[in-house]
C-alpha positions as a Markdown table, in Angstrom:
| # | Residue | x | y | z |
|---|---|---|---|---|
| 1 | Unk | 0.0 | 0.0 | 0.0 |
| 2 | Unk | 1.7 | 3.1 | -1.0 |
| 3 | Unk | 1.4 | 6.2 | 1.8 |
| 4 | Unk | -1.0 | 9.4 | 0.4 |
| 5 | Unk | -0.9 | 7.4 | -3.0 |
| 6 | Unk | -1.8 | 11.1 | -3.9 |
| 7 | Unk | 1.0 | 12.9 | -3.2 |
| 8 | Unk | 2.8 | 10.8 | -5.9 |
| 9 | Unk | 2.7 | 10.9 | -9.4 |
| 10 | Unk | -0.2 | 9.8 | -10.7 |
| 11 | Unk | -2.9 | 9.4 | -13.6 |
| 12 | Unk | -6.6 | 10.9 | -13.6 |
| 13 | Unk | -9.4 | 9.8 | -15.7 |
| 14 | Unk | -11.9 | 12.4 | -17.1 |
| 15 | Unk | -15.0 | 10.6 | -17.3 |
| 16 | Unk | -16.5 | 13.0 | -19.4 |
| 17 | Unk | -14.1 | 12.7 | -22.0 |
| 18 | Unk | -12.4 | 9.7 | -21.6 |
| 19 | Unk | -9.4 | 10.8 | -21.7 |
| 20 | Unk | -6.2 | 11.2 | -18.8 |
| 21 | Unk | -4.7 | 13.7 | -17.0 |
| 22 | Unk | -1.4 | 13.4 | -15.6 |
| 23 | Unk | -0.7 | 15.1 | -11.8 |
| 24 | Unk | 2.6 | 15.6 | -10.3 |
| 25 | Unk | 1.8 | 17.0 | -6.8 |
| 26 | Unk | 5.7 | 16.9 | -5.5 |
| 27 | Unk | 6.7 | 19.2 | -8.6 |
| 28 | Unk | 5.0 | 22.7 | -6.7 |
| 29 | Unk | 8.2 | 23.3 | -5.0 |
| 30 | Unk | 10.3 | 24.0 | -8.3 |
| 31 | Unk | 11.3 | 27.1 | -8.6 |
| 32 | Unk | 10.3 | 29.3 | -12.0 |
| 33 | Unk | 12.3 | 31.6 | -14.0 |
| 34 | Unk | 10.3 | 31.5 | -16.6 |
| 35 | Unk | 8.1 | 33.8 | -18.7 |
| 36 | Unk | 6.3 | 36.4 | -16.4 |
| 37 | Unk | 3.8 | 37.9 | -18.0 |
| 38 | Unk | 2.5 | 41.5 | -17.4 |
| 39 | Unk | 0.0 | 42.7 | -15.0 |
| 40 | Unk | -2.2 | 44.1 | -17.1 |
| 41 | Unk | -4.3 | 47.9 | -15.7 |
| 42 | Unk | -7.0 | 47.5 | -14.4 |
| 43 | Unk | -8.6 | 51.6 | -15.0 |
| 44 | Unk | -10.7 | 51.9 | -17.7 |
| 45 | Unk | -13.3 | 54.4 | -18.4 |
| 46 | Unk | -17.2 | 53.6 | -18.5 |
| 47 | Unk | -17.4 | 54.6 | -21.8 |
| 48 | Unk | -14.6 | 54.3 | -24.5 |
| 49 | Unk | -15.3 | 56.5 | -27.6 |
| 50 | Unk | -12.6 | 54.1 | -29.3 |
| 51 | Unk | -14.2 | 50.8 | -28.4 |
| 52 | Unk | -16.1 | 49.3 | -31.2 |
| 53 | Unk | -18.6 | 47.4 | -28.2 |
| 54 | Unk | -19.2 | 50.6 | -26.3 |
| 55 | Unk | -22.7 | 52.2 | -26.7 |
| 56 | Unk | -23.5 | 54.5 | -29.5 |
| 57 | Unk | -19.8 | 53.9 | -31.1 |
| 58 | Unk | -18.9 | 53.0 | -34.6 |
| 59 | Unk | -18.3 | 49.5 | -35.3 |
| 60 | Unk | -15.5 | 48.0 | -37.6 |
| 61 | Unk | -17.9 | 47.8 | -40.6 |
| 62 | Unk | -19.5 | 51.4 | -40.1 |
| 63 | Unk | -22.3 | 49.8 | -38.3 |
| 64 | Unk | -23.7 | 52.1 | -35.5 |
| 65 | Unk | -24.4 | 50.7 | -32.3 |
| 66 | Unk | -27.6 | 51.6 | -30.3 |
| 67 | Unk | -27.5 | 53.1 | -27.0 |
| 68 | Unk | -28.3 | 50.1 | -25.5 |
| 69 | Unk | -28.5 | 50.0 | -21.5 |
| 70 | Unk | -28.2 | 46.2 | -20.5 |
| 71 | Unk | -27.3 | 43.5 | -22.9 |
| 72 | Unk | -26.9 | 43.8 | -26.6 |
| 73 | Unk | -26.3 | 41.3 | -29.3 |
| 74 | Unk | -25.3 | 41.2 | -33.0 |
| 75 | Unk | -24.3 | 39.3 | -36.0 |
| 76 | Unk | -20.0 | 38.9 | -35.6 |
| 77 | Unk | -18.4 | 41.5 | -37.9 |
| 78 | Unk | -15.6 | 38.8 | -38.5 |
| 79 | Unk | -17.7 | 35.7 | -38.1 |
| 80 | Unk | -15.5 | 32.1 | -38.4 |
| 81 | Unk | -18.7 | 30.5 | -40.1 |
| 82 | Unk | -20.8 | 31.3 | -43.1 |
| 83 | Unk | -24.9 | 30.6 | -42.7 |
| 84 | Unk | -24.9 | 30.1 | -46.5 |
| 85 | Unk | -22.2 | 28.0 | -46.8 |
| 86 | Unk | -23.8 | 24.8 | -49.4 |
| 87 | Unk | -23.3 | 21.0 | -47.7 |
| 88 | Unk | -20.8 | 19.5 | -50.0 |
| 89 | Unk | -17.8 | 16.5 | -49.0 |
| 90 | Unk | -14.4 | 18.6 | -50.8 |
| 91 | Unk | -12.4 | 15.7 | -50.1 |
| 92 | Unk | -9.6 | 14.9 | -52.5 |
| 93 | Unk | -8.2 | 11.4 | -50.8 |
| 94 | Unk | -9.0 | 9.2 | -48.7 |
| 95 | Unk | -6.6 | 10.4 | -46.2 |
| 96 | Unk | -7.3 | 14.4 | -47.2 |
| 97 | Unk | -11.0 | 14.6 | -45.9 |
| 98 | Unk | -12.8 | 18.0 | -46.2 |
| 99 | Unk | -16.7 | 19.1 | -45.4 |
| 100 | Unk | -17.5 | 22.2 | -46.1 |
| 101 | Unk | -20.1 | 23.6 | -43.1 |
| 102 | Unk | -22.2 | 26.3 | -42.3 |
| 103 | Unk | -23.4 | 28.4 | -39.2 |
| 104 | Unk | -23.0 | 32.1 | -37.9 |
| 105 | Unk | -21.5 | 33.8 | -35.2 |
| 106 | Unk | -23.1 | 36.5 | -33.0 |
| 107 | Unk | -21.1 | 38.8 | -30.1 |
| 108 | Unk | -22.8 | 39.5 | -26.6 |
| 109 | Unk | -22.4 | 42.6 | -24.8 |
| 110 | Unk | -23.1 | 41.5 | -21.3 |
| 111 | Unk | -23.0 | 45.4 | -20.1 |
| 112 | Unk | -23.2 | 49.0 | -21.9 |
| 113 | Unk | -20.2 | 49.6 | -19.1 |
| 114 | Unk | -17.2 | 49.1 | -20.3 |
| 115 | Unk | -15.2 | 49.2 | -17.1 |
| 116 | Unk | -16.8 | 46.0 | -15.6 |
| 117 | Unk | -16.8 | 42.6 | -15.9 |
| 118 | Unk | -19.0 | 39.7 | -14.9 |
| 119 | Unk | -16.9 | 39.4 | -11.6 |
| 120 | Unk | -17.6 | 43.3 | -10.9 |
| 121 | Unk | -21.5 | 42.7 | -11.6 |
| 122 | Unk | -23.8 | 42.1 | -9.1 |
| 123 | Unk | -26.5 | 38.9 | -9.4 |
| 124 | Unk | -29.0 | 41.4 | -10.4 |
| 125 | Unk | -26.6 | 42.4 | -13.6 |
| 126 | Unk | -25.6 | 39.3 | -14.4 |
| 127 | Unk | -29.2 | 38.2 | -14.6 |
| 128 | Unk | -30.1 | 39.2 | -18.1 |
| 129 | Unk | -26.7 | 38.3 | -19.3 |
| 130 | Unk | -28.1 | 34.3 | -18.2 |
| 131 | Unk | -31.3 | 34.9 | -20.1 |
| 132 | Unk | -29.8 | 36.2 | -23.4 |
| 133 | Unk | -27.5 | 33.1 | -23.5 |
| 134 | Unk | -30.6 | 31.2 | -22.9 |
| 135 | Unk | -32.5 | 33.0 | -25.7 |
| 136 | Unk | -29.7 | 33.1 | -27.7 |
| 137 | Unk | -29.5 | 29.2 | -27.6 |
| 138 | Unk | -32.9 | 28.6 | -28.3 |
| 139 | Unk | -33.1 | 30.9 | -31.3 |
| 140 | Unk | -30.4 | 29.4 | -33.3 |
| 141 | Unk | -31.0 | 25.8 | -31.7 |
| 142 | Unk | -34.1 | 26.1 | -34.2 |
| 143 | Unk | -31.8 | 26.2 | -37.4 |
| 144 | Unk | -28.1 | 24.9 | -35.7 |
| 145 | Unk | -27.4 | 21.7 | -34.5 |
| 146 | Unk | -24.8 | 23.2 | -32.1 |
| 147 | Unk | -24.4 | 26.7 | -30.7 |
| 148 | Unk | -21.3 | 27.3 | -28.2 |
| 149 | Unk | -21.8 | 30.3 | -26.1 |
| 150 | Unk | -18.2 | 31.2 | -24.5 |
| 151 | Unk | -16.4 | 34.4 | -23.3 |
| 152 | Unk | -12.4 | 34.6 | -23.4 |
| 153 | Unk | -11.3 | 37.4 | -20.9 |
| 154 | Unk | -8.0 | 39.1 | -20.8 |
| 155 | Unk | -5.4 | 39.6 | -23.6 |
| 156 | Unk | -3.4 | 36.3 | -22.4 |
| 157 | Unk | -6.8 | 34.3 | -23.6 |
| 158 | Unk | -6.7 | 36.0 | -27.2 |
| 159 | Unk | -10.0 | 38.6 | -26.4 |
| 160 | Unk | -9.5 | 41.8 | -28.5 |
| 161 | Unk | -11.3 | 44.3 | -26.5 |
| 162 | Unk | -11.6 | 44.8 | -22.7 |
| 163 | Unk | -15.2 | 45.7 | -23.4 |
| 164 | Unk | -17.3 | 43.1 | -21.5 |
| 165 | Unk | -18.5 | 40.6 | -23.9 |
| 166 | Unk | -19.0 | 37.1 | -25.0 |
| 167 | Unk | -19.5 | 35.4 | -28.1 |
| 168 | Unk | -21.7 | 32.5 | -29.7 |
| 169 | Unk | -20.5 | 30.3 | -32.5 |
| 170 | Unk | -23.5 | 28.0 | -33.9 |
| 171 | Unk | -22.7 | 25.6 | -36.3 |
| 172 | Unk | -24.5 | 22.5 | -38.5 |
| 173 | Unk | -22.0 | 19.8 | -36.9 |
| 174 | Unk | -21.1 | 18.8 | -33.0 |
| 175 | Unk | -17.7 | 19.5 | -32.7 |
| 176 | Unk | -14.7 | 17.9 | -31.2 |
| 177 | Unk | -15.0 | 18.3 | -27.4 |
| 178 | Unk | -19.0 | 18.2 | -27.2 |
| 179 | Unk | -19.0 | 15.3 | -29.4 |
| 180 | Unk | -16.9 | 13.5 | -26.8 |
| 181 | Unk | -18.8 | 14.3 | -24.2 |
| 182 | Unk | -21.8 | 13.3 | -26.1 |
| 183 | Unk | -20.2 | 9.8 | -26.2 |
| 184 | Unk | -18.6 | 9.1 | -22.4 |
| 185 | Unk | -22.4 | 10.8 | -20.9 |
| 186 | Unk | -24.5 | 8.4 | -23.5 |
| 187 | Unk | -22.3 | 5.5 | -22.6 |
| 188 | Unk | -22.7 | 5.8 | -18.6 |
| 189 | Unk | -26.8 | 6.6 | -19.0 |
| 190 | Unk | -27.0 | 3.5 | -21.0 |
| 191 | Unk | -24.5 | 1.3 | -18.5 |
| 192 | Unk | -25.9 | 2.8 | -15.5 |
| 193 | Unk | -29.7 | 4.0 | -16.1 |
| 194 | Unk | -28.6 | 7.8 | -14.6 |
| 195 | Unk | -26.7 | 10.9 | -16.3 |
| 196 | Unk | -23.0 | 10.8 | -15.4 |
| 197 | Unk | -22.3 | 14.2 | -14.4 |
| 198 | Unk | -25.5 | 13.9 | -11.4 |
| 199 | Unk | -23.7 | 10.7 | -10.5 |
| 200 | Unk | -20.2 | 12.4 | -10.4 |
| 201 | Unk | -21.9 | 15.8 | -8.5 |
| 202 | Unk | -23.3 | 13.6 | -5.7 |
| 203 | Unk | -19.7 | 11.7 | -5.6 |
| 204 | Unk | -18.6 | 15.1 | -5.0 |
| 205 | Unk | -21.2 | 16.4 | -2.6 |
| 206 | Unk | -20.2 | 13.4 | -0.6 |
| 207 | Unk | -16.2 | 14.0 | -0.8 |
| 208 | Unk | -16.8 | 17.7 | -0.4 |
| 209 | Unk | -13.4 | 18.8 | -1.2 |
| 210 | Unk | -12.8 | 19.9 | -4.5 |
| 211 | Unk | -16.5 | 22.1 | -4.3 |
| 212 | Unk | -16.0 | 25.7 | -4.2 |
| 213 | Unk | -19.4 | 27.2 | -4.3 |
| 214 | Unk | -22.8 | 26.1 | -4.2 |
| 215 | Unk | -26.4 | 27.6 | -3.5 |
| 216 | Unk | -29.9 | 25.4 | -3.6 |
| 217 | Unk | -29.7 | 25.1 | -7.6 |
| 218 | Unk | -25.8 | 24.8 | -8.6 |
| 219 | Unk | -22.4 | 23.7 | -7.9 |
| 220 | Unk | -19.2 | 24.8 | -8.6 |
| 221 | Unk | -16.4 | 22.6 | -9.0 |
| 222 | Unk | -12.5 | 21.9 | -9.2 |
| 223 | Unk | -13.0 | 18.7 | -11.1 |
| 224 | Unk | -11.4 | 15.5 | -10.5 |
| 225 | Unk | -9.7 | 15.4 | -13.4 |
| 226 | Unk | -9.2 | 19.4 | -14.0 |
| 227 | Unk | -6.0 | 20.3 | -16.4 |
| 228 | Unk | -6.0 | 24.3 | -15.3 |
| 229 | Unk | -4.9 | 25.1 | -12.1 |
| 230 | Unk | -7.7 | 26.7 | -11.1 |
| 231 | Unk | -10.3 | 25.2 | -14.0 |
| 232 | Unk | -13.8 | 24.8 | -12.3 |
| 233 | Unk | -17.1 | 23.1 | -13.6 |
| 234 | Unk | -20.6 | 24.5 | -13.0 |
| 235 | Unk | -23.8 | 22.2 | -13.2 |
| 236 | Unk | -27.3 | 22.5 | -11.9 |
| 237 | Unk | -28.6 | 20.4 | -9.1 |
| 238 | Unk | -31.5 | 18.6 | -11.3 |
| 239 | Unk | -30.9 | 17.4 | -14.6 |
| 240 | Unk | -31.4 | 20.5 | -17.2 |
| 241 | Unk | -30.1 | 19.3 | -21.2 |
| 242 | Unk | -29.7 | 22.9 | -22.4 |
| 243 | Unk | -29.3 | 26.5 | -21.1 |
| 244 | Unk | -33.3 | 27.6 | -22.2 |
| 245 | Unk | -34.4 | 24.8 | -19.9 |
| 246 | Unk | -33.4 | 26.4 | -16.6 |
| 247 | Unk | -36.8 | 27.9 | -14.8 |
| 248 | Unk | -36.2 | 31.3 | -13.4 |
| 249 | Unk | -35.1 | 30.3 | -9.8 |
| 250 | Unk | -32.2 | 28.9 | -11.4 |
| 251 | Unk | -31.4 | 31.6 | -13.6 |
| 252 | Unk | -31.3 | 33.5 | -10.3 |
| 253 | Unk | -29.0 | 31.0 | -8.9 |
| 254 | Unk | -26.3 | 31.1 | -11.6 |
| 255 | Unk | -26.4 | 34.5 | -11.5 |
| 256 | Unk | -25.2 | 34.7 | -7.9 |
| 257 | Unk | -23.0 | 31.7 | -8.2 |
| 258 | Unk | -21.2 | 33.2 | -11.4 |
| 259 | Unk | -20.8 | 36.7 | -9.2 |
| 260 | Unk | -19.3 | 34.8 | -6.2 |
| 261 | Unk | -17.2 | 32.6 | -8.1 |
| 262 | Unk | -15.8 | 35.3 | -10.5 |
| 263 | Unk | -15.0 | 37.4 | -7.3 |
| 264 | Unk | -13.6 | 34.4 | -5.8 |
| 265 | Unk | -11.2 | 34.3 | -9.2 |
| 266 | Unk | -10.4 | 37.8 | -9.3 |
| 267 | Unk | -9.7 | 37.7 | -5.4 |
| 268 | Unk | -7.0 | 34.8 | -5.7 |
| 269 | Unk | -4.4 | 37.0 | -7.2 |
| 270 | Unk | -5.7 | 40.2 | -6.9 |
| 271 | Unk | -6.1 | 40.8 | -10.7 |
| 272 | Unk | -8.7 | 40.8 | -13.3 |
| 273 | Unk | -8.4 | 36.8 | -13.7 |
| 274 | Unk | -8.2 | 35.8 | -17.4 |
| 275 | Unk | -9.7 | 32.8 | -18.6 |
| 276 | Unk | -11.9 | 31.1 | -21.1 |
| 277 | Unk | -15.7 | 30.2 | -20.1 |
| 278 | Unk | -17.9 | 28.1 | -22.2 |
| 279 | Unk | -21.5 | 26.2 | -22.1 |
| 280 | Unk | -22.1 | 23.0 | -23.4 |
| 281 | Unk | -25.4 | 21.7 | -23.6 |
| 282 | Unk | -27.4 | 18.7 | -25.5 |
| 283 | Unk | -27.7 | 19.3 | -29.1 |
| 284 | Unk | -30.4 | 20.5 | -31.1 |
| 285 | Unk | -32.3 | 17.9 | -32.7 |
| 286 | Unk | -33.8 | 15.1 | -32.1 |
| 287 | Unk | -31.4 | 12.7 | -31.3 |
| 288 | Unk | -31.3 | 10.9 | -28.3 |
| 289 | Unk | -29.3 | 12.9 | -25.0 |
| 290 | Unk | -30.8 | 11.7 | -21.9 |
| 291 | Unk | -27.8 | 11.1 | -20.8 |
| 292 | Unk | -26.8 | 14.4 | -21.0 |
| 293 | Unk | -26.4 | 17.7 | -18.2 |
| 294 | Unk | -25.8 | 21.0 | -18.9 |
| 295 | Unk | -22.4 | 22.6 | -17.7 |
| 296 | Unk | -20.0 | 25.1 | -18.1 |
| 297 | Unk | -16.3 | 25.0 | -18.3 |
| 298 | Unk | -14.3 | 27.7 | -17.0 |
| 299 | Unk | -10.8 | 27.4 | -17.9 |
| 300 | Unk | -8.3 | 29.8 | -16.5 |
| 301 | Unk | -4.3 | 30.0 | -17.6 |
| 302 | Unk | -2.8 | 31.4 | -14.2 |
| 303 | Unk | -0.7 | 29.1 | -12.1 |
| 304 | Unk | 1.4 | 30.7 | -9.3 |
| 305 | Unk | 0.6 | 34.2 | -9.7 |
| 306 | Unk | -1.2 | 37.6 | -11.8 |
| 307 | Unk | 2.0 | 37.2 | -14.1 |
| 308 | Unk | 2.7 | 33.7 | -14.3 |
| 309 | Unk | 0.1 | 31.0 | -15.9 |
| 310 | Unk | 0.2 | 27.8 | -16.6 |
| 311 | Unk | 2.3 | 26.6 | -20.7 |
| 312 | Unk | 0.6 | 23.5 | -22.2 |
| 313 | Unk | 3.6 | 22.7 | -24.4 |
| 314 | Unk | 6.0 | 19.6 | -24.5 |
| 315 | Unk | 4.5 | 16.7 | -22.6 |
| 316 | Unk | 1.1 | 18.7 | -22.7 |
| 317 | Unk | 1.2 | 18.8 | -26.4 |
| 318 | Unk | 3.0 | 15.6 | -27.6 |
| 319 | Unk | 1.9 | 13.1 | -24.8 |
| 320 | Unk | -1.1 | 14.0 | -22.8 |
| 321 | Unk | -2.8 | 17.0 | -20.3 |
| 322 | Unk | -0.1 | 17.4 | -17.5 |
| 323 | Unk | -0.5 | 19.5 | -13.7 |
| 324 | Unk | 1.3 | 19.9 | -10.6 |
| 325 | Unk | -0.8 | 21.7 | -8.0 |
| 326 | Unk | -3.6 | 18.8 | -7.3 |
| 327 | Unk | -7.3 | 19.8 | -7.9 |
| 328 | Unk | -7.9 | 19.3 | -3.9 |
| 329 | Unk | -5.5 | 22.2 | -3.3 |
| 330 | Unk | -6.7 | 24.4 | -5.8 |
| 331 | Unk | -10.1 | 24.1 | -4.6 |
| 332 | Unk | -9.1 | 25.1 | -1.2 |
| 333 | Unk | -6.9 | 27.8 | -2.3 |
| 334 | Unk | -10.5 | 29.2 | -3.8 |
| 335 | Unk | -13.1 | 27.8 | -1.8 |
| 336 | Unk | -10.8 | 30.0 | 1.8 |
| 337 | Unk | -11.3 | 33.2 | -0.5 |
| 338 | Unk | -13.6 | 35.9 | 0.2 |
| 339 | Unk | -16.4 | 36.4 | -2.1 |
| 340 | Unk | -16.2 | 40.2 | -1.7 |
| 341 | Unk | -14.2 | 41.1 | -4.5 |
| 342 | Unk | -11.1 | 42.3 | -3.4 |
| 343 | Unk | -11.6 | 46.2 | -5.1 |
| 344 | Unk | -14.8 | 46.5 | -3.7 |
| 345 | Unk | -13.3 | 45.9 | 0.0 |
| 346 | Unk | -12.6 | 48.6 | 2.3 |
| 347 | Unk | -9.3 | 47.1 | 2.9 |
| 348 | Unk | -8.0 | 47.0 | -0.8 |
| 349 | Unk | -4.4 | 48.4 | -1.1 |
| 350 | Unk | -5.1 | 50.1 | -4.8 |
| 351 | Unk | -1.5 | 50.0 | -6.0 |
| 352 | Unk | -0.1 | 50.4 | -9.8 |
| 353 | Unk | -1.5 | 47.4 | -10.9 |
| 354 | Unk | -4.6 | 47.5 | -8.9 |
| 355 | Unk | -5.5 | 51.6 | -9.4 |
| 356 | Unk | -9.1 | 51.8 | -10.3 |
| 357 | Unk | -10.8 | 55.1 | -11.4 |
| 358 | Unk | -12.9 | 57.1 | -9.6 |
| 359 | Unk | -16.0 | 56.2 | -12.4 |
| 360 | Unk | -14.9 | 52.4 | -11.4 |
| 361 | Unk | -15.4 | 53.0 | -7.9 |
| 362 | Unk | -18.6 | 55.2 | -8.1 |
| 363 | Unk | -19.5 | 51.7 | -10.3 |
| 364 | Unk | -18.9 | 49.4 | -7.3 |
| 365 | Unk | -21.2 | 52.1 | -5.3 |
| 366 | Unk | -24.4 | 51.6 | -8.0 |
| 367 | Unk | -23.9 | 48.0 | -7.4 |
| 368 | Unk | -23.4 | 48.1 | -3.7 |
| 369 | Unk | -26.7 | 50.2 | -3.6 |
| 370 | Unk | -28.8 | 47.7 | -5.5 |
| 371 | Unk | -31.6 | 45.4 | -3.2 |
| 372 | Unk | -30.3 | 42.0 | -2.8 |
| 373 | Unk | -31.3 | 39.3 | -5.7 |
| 374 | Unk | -33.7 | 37.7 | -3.5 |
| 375 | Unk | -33.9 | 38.1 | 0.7 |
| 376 | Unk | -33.8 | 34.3 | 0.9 |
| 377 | Unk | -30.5 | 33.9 | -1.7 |
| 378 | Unk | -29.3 | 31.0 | 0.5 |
| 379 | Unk | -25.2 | 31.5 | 1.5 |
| 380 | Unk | -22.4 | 29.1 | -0.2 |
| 381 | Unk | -22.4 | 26.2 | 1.7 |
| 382 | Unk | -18.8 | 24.5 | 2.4 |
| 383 | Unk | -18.5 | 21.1 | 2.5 |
């Protein structure tokens, strides 16, 4: 029998995917001297007359944009897809296979402010951004077979404008990463009778140590077989297949887990934490997915630090998905975090890379002001 079998090297099955993740707990004590990246400021105005997402600007194609005041949607500019794109098999060998494919893309402004994010929102603003995803989904669920809602934030995830904002890529196929999910949660319905990731929430309900957050409808994850340092998974309670499903007491739920989890993020390193956040639900048509659970991915690059993340190169690349810091400590490292976020505190040092302006704080005022989502909003539970 080998002593904390977990403190050695070891190998980690994601049973949604099928696929391993390799963790190497005694490798946290290396040191680094390795790329640092840069703190990035965190003052911006509320409105940018230069921002092509800001109300009542200019867009890239000479499109005006309304003065909207809440959320605000519209076709991409520079969408990946095509919605006319004809059906036809282009390939030229059998080992050179080609589909063409259709779809469209659409960007979400989840705010007309374009000094917040979703972590700076209260529940109450983040409540409409949850109901235009839903109503996003179900409009082009009625022509798409898939449609990916997701939001990269911060310039080390690849997002092009500060301006808070997500996007939506529909398409006529399942791609890679849904489609294996499809597979591993269609499998374990059919071997077991019950959707996997209910079965893996109540294994973790009883374990209690990789959950962060939870309230009466959601939970909030480090998973088991997490590759991020920090990566978390979100999933109702009940079993929901898609985001248009959820009844409105647990749209109210995600948006006050989202707003303590985000906080919880930000709070960890003091910084506007980047990452990548995406939806998957079942597809939309009528094939068979009662095996499958809604839930959302949230995938953040930093590892010891604001200015130092996580590389998946080498091993990551050529072998397979590789950590050191084990999911158990990462969700404790988040889970002993305030979920006051640290710049609305009354103790935050504002330094260089923390200096808000004064329109930033007079922003945390309008949301400190607002009435609570609901008197009853039950508090995160730790397990």
């Amino acid at each position: 029998m080998i002593p904390n079998p977990f403190d050695q090297p070891h190998r980690r099955l994601n049973a949604l995917t099928g696929e391993y993740v390799f963790v190497s707990p005694h490798r946290t004590k290396r040191p680094w001297q390795g790329r640092v990246e840069p703190n990035a400021p965190t003052s911006r105005p509320q409105h940018d007359p230069q921002c092509y997402l800001c109300p009542g600007n200019v867009r890239a194609n000479k499109e005006l944009n309304p003065n909207y005041d809440a959320t605000f949607v519209f076709t991409n500019d520079f969408s990946a897809f095509l919605d006319d794109t004809p059906s036809a098999d282009v390939s030229r060998h059998p080992l050179l296979r080609a589909q063409t494919q259709a779809g469209t893309c659409r960007v979400i402004c989840f705010s007309p402010r374009h000094d917040f994010t979703l972590a700076l929102m209260s529940a109450v603003q983040i409540r409409p951004v949850v109901d235009v995803w839903a109503d996003q989904v179900a409009d082009l669920g009625r022509k798409w077979k898939w449609v990916q809602v997701f939001e990269n934030k911060g310039d080390v995830m690849g997002c092009s404008n500060p301006h808070p904002h997500g996007q939506i890529w529909a398409s006529d196929f399942v791609p890679n990463e849904p489609a294996k999910e499809h597979i591993q949660q269609q499998k374990w319905f059919k071997e077991n009778g019950s959707p996997l990731l209910l079965d893996y929430a109540q294994a973790e309900i009883t374990q209690g140590e990789r959950i962060v957050a939870q309230n009466a409808h959601w939970l909030a994850i480090v998973p088991w077989w997490a590759v991020w340092p920090f990566e978390t998974l979100i999933q109702p309670r009940r079993q929901v297949l898609r985001l248009p499903d959820l009844n409105s007491a647990e749209r109210d739920g995600l948006a006050d887990l989202l707003r303590r989890l985000l906080a919880r993020y930000d709070n960890l390193f003091q910084t506007s934490f980047p990452y990548s956040l995406g939806w998957h639900g079942a597809p939309n048509d009528e094939g068979d997915y009662s095996g499958w659970q809604l839930h959302a991915h949230i995938y953040p690059p930093l590892l010891r630090s604001a200015t130092v993340k996580k590389f998946m190169v080498g091993y990551e690349m050529l072998a397979e998905a590789q950590r050191d810091i084990t999911p158990e400590q990462a969700a404790a490292r988040l889970r002993d975090l305030t979920e006051e976020h640290y710049l609305h505190s009354p103790n935050c040092r504002v330094t260089a890379s923390t200096s808000v302006s004064a329109p930033v704080l007079r922003g945390f005022e309008d949301v400190a002001s607002m009435s609570p989502l609901h008197a009853t909003t039950e508090k995160w539970l730790r397990i």
